[in-house]
MOPAC internal coordinates of N, CA, C and O (Angstrom, degrees):
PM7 1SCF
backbone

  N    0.0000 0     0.00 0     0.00 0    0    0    0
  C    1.4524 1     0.00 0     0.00 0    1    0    0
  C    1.5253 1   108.94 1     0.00 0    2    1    0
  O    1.2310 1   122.14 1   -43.45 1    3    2    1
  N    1.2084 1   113.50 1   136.55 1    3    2    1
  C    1.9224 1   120.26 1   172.61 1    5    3    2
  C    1.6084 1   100.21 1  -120.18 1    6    5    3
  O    1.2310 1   135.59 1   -38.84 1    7    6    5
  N    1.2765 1    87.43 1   141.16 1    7    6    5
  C    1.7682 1   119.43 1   171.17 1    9    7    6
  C    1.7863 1   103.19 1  -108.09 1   10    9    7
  O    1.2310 1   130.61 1   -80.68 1   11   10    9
  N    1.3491 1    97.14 1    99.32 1   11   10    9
  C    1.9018 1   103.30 1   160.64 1   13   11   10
  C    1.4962 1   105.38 1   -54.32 1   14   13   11
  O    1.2310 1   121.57 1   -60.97 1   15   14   13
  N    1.4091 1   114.61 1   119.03 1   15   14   13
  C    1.4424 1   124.76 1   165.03 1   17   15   14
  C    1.4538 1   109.45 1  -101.90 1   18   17   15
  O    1.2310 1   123.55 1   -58.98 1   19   18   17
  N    1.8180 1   110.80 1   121.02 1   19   18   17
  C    1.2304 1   103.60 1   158.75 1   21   19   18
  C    1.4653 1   125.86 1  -120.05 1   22   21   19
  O    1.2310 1   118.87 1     0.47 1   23   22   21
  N    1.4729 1   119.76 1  -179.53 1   23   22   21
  C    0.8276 1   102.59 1  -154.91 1   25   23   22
  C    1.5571 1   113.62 1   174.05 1   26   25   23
  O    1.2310 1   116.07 1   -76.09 1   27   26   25
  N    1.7535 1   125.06 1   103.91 1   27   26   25
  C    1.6165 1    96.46 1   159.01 1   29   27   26
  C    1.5363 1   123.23 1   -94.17 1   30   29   27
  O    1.2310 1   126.57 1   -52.90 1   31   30   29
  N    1.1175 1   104.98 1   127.10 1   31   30   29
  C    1.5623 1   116.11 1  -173.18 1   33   31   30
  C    1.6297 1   117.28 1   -71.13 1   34   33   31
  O    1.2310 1   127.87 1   179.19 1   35   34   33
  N    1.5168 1   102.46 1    -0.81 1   35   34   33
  C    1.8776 1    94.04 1   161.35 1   37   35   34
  C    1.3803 1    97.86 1  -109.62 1   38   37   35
  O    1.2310 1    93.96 1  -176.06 1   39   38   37
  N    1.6427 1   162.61 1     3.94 1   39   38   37
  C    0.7941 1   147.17 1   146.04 1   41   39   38
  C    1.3773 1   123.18 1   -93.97 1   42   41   39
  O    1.2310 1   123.70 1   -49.23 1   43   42   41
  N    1.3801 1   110.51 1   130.77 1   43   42   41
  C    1.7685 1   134.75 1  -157.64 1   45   43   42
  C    1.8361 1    98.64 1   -45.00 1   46   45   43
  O    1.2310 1   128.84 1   117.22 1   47   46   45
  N    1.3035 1   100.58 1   -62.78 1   47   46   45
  C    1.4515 1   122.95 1  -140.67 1   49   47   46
  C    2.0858 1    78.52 1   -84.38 1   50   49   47
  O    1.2310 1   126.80 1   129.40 1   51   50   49
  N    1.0955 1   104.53 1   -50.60 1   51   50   49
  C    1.8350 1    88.85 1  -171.99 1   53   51   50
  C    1.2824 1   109.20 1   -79.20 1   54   53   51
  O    1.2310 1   124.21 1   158.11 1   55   54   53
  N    1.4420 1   109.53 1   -21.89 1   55   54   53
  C    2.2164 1    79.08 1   168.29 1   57   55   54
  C    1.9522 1   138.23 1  -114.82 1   58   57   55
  O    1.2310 1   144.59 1  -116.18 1   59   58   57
  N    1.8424 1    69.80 1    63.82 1   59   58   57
  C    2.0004 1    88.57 1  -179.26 1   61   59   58
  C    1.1775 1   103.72 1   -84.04 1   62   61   59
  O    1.2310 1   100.99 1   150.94 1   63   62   61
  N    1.2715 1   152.17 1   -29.06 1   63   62   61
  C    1.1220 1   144.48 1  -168.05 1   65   63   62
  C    1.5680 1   105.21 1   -69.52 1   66   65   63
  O    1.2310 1   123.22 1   120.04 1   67   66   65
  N    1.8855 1   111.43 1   -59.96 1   67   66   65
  C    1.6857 1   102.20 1   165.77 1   69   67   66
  C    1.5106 1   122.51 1   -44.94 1   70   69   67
  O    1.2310 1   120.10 1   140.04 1   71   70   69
  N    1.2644 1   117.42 1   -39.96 1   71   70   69
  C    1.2145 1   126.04 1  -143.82 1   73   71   70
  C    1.9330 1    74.33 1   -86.29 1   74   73   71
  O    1.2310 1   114.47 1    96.58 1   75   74   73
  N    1.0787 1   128.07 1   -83.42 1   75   74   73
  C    1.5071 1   115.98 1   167.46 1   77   75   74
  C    1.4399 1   111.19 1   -13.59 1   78   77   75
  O    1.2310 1   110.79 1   106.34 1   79   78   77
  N    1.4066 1   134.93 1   -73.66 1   79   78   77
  C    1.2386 1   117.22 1  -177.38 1   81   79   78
  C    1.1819 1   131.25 1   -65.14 1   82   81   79
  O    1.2310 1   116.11 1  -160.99 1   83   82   81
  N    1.6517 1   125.00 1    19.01 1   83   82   81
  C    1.0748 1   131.78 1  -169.96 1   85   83   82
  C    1.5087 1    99.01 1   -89.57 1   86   85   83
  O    1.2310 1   124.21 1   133.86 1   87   86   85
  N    1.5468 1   109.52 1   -46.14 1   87   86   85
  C    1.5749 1   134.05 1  -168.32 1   89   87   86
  C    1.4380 1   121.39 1   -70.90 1   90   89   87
  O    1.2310 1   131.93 1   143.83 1   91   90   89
  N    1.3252 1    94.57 1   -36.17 1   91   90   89
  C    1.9170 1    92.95 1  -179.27 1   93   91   90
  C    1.0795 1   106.28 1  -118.83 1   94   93   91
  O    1.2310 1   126.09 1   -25.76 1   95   94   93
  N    1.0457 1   105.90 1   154.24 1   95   94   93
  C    1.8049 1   143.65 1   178.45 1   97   95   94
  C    0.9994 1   105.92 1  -110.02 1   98   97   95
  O    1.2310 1   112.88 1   -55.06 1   99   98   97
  N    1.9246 1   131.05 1   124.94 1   99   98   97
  C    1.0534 1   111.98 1   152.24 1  101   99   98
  C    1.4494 1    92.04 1  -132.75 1  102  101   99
  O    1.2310 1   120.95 1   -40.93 1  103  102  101
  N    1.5175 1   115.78 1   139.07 1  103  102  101
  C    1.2620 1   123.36 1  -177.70 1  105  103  102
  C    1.6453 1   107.09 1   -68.87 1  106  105  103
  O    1.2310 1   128.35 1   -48.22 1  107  106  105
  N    1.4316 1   101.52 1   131.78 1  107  106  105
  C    1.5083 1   133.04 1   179.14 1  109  107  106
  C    2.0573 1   114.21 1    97.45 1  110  109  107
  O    1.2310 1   128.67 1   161.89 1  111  110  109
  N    1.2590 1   100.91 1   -18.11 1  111  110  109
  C    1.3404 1   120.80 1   161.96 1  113  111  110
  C    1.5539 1   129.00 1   -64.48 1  114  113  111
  O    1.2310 1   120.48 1   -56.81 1  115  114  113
  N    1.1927 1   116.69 1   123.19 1  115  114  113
  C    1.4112 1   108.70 1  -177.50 1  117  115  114
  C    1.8093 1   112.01 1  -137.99 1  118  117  115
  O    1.2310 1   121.17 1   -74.16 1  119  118  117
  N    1.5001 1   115.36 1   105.84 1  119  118  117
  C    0.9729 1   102.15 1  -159.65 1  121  119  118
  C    2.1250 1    98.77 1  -104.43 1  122  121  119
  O    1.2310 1   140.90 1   -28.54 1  123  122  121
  N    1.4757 1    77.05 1   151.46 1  123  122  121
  C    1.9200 1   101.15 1  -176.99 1  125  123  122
  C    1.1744 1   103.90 1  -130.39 1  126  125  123
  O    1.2310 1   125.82 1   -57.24 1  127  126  125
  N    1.4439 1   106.43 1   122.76 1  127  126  125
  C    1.0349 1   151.18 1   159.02 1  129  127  126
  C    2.0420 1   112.23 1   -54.65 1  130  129  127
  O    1.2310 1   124.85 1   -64.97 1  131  130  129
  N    1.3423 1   108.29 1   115.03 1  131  130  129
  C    1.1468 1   120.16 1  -171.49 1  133  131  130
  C    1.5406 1   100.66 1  -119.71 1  134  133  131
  O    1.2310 1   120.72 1   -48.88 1  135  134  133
  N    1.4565 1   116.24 1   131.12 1  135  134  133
  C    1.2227 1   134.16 1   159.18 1  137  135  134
  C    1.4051 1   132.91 1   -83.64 1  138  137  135
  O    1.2310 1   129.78 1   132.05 1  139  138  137
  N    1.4820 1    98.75 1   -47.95 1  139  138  137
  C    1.2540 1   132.65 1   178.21 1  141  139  138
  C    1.7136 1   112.91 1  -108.09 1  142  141  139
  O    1.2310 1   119.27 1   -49.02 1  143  142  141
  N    1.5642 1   119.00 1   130.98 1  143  142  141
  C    1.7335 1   113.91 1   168.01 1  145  143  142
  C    1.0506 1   126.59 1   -73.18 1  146  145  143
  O    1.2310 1   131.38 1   161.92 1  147  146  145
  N    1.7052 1    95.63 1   -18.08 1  147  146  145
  C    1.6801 1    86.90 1  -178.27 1  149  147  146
  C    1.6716 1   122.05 1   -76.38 1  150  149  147
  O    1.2310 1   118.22 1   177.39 1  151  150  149
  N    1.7092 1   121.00 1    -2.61 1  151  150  149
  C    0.9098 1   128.47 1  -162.14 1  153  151  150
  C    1.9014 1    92.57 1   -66.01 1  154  153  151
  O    1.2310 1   120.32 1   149.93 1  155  154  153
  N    1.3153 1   116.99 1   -30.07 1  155  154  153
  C    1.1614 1   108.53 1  -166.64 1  157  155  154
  C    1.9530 1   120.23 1   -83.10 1  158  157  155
  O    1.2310 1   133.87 1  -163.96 1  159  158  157
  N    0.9672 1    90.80 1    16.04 1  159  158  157
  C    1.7287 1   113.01 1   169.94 1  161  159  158
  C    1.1527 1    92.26 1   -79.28 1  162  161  159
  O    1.2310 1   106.71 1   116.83 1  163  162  161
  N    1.0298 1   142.33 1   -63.17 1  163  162  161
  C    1.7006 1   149.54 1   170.73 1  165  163  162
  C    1.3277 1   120.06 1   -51.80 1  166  165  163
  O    1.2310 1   118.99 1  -150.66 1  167  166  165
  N    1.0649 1   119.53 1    29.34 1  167  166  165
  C    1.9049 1   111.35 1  -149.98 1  169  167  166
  C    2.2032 1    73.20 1  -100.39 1  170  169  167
  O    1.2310 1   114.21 1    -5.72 1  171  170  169
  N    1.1352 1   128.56 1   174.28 1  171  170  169
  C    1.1670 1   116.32 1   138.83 1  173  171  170
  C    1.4569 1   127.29 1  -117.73 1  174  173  171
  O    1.2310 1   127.60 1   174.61 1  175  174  173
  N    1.5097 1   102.97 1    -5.39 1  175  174  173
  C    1.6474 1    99.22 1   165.81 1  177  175  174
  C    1.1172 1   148.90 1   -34.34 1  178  177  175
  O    1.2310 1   106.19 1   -39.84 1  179  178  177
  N    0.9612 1   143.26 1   140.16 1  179  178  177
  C    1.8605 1   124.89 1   177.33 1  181  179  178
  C    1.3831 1   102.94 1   -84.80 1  182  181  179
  O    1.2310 1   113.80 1   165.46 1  183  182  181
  N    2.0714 1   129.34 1   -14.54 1  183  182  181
  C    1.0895 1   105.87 1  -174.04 1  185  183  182
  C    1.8829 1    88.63 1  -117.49 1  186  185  183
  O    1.2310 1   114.36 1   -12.86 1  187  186  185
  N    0.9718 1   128.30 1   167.14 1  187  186  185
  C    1.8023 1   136.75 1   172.32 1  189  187  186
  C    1.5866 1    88.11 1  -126.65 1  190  189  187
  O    1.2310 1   130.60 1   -49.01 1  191  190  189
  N    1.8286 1    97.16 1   130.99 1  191  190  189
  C    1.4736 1   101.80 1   158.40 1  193  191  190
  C    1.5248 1    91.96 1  -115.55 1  194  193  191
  O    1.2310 1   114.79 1   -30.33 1  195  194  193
  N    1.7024 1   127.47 1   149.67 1  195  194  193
  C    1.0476 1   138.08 1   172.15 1  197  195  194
  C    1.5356 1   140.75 1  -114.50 1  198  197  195
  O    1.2310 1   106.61 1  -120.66 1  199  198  197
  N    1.3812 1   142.51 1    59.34 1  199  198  197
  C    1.2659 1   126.56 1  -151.10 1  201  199  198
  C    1.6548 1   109.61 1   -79.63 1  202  201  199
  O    1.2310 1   117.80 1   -47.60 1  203  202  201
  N    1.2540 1   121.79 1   132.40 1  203  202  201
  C    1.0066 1   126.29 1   172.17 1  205  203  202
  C    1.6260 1   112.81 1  -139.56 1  206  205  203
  O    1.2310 1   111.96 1   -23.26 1  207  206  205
  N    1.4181 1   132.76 1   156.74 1  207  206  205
  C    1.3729 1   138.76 1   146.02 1  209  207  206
  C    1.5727 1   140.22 1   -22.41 1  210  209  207
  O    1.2310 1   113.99 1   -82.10 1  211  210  209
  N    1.3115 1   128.97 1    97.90 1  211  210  209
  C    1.5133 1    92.84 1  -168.58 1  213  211  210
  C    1.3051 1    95.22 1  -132.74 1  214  213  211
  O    1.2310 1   110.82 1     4.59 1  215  214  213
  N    1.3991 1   134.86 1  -175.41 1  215  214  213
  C    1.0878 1   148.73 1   123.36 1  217  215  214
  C    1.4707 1   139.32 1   -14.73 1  218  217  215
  O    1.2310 1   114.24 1  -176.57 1  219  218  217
  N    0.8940 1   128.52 1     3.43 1  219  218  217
  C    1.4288 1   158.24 1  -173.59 1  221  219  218
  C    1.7052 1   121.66 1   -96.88 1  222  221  219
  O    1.2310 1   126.48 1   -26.78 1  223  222  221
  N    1.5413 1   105.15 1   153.22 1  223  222  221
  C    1.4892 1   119.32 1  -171.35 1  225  223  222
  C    1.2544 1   118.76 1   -75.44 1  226  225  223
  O    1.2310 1   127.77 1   133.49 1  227  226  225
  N    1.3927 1   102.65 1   -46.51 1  227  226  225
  C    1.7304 1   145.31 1  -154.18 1  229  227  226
  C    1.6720 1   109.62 1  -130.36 1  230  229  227
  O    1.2310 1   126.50 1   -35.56 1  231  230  229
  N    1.1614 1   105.10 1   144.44 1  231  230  229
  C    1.7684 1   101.28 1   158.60 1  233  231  230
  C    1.2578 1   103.38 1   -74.04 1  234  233  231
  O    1.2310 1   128.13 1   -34.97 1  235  234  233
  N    1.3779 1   101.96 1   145.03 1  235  234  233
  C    1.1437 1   144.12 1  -164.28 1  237  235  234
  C    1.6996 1   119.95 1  -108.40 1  238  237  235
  O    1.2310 1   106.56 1   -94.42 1  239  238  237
  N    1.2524 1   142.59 1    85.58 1  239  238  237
  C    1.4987 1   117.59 1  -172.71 1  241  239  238
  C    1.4176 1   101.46 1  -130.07 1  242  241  239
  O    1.2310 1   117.83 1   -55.03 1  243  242  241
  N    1.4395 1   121.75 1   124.97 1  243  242  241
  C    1.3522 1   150.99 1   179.68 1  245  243  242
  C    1.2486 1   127.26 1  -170.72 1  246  245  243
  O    1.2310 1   135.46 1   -18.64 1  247  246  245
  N    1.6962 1    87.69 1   161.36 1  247  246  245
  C    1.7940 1    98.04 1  -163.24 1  249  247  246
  C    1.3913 1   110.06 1   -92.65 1  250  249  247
  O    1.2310 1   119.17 1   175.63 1  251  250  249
  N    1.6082 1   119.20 1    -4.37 1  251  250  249
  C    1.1319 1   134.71 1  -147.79 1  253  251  250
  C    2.2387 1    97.44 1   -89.57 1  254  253  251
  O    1.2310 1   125.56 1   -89.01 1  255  254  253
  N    1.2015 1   106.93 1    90.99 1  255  254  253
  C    1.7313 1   104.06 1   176.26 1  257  255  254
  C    1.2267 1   117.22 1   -51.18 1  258  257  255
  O    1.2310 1   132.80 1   141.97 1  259  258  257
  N    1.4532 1    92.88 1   -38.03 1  259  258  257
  C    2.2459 1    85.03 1   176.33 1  261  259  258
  C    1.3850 1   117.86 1   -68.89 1  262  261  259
  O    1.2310 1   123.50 1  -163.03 1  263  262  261
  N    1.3010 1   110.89 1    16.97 1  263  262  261
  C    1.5517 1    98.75 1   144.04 1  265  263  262
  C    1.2494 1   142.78 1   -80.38 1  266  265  263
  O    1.2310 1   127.36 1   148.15 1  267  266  265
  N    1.6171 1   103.44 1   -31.85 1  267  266  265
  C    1.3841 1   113.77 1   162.80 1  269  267  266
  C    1.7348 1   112.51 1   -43.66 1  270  269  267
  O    1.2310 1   119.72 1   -24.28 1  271  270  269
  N    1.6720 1   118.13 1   155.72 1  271  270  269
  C    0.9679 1   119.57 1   162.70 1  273  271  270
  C    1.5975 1   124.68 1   -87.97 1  274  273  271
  O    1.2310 1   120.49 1   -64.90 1  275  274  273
  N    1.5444 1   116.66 1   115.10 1  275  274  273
  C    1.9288 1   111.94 1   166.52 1  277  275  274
  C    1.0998 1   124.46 1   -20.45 1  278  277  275
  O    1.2310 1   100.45 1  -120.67 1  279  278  277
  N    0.9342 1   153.05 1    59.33 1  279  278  277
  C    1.7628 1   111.50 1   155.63 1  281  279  278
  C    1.4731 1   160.05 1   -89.95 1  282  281  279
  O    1.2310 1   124.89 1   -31.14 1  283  282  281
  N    1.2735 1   108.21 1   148.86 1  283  282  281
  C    1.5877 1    67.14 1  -173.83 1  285  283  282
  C    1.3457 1   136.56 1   -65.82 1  286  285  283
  O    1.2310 1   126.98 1    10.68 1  287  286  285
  N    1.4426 1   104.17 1  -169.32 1  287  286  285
  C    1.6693 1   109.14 1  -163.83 1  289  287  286
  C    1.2649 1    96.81 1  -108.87 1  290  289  287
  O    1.2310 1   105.73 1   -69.99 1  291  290  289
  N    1.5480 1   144.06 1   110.01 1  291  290  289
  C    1.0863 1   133.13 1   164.96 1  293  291  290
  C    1.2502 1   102.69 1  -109.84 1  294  293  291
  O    1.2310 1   119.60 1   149.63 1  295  294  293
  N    1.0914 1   118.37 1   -30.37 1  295  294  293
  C    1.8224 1    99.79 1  -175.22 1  297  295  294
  C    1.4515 1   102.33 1  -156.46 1  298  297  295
  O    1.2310 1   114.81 1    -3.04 1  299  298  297
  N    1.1565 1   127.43 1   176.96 1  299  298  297
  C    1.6186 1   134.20 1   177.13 1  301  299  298
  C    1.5863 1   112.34 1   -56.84 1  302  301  299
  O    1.2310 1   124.29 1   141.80 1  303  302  301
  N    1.1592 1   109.37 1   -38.20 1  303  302  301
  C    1.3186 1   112.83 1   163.18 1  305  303  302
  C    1.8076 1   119.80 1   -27.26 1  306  305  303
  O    1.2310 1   135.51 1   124.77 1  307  306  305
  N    1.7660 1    87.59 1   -55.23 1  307  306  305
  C    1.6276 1    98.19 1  -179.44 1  309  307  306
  C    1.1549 1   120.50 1   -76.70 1  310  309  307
  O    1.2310 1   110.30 1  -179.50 1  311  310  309
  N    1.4488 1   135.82 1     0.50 1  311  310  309
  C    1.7916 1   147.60 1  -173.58 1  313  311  310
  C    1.2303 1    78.33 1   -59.05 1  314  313  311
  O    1.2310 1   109.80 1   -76.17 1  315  314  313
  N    1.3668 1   136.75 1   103.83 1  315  314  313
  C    1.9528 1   123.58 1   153.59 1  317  315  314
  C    1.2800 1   107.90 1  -105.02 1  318  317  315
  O    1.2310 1   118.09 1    19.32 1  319  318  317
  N    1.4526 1   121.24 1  -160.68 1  319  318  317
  C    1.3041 1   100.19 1   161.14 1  321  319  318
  C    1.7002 1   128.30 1  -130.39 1  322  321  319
  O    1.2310 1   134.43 1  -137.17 1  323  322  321
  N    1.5734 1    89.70 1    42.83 1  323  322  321
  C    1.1401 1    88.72 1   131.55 1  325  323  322
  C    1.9196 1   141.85 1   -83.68 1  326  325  323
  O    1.2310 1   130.47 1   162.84 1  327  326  325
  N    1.4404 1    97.40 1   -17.16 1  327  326  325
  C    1.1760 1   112.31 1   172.43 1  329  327  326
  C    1.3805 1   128.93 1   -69.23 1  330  329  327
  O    1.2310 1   133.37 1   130.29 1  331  330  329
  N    1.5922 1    91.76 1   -49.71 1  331  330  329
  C    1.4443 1   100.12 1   166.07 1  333  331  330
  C    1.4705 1   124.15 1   -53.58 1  334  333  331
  O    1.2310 1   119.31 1   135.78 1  335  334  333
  N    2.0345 1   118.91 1   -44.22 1  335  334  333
  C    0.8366 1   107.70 1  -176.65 1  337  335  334
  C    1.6995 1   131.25 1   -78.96 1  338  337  335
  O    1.2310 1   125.55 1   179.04 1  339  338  337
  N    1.8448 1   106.95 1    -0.96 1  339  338  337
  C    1.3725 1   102.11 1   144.52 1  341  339  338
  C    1.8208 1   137.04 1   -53.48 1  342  341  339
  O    1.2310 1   136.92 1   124.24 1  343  342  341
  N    1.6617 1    84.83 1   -55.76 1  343  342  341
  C    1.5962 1    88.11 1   176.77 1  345  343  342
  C    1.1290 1   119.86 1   -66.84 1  346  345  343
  O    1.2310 1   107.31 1   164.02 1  347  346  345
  N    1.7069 1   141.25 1   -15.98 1  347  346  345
  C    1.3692 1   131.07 1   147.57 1  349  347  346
  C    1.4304 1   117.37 1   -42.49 1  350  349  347
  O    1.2310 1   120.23 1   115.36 1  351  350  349
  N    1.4983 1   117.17 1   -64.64 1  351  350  349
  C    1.6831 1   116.02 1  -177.57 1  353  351  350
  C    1.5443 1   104.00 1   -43.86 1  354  353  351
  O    1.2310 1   112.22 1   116.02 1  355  354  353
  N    1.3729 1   132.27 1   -63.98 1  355  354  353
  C    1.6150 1   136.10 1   163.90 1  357  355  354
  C    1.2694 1    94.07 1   -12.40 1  358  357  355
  O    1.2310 1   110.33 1    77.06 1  359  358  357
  N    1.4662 1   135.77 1  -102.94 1  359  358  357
  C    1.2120 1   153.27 1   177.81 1  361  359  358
  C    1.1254 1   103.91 1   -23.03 1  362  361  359
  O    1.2310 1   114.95 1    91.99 1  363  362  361
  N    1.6059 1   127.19 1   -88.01 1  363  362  361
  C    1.7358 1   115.00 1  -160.63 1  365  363  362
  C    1.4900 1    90.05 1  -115.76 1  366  365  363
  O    1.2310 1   121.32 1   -78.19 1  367  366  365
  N    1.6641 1   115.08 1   101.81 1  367  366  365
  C    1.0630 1   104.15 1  -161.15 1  369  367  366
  C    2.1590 1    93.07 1   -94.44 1  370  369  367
  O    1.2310 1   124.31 1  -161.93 1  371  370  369
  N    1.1504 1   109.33 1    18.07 1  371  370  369
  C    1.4524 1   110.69 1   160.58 1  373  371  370
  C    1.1854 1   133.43 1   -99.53 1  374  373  371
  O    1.2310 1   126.33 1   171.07 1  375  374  373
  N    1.2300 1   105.43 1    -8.93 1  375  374  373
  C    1.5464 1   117.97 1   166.36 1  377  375  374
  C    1.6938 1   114.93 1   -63.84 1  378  377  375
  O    1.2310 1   123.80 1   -29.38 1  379  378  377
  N    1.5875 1   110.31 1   150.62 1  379  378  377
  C    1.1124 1   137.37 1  -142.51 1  381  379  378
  C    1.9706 1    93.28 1  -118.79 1  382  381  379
  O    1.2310 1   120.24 1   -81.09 1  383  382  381
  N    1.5165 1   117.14 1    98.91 1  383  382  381
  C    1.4843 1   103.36 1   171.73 1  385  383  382
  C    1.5672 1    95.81 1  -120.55 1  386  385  383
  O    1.2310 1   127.92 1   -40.91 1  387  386  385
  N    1.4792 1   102.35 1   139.09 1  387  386  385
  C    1.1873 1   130.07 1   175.52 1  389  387  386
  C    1.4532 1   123.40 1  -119.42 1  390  389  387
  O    1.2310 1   115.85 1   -78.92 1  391  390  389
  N    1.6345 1   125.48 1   101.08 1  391  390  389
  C    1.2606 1   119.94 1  -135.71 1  393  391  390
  C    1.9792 1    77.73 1  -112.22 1  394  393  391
  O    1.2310 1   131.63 1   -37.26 1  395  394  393
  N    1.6400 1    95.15 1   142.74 1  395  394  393
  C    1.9996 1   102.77 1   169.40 1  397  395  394
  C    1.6012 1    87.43 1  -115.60 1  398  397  395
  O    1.2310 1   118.57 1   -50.79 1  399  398  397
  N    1.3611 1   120.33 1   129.21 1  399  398  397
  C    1.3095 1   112.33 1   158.02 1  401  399  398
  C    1.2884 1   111.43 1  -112.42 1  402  401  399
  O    1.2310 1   112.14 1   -32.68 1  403  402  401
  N    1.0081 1   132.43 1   147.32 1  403  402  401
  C    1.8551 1   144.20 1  -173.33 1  405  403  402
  C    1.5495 1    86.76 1  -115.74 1  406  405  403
  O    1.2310 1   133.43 1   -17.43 1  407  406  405
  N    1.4621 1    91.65 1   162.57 1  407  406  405
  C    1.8547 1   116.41 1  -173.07 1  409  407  406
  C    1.3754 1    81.10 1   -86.89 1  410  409  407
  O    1.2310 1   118.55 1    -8.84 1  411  410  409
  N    1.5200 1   120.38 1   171.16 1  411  410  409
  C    1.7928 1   139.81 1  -163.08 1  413  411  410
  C    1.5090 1    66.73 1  -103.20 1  414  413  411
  O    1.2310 1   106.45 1   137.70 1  415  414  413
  N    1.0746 1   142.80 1   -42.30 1  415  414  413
  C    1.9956 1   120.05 1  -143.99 1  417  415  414
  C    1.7702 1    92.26 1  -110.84 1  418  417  415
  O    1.2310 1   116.22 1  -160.26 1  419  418  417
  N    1.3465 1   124.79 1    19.74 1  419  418  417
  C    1.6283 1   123.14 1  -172.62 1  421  419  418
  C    1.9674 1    85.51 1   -65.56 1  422  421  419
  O    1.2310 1   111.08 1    90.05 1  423  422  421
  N    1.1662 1   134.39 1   -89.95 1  423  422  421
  C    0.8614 1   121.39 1   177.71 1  425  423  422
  C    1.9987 1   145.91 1   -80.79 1  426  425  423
  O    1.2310 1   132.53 1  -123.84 1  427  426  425
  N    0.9965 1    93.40 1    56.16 1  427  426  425
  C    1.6358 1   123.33 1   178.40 1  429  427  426
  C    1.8681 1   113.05 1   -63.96 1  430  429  427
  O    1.2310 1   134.81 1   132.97 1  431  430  429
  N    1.1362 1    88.96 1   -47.03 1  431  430  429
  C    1.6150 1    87.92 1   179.54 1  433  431  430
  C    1.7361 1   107.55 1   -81.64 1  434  433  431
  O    1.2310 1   111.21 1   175.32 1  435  434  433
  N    1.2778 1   134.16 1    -4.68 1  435  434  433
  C    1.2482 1   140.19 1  -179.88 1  437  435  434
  C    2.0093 1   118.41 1   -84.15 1  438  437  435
  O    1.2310 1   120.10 1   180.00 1  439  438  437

C-alpha cells in the first residue's frame, strides 16, 4: 500500500504530512512523497491514499472530495491538487481516493 505525501517543504505548516511520514513506519505501508499532483495520474492503483496538510483540528480521513476547497483556476499557479484530484476522477472515474488530512500545527512542537 502507498500513501501520496504532500507537501511544501519550505513552508512550516504545509509540510507535516512529509515530515509525519518521515517518523512512522507502518509495516506494509510505503509512503511517497509527492511534489507534483500530477504524479498521481500515473498512480496505477485502483485505490489512492493521500496525506496532505489541511485546515483542520483533528485528522481527518475520507473519501468524500467536497471537502477540499474550489478554486478558481486562474493560472497554473492554481493546478493544486485539489484540481488535479478532480481531473483524475474525469479520467479513472473508478478509482478509489482516500484523502488523511493532518492539522498544519499537528507537529509544531517538533
Amino acid at each position: 500500500m502507498k500513501i501520496y505525501c504532500f507537501g511544501n517543504l519550505l513552508i512550516k505548516e504545509d509540510r507535516v504530512a512529509v515530515e509525519l511520514a518521515r517518523k512512522i513506519k507502518i509495516k506494509g505501508v510505503k509512503f511517497v512523497y509527492c511534489s507534483d499532483p500530477l504524479e498521481l495520474l500515473n498512480a496505477k492503483e485502483d485505490e489512492i491514499f493521500i496525506m496532505d496538510a489541511a485546515n483542520v483540528k483533528e485528522v481527518v480521513v475520507t473519501s468524500d472530495l467536497e471537502i477540499l476547497k474550489e478554486r478558481k483556476l486562474t493560472s497554473l499557479h492554481d493546478f493544486d491538487l485539489n484540481f488535479t484530484l478532480r481531473l483524475l476522477k474525469k479520467i479513472k472515474p473508478n478509482v478509489r481516493v482516500t484523502l488523511i488530512l493532518v492539522p498544519m500545527n499537528l507537529l509544531s512542537n517538533t
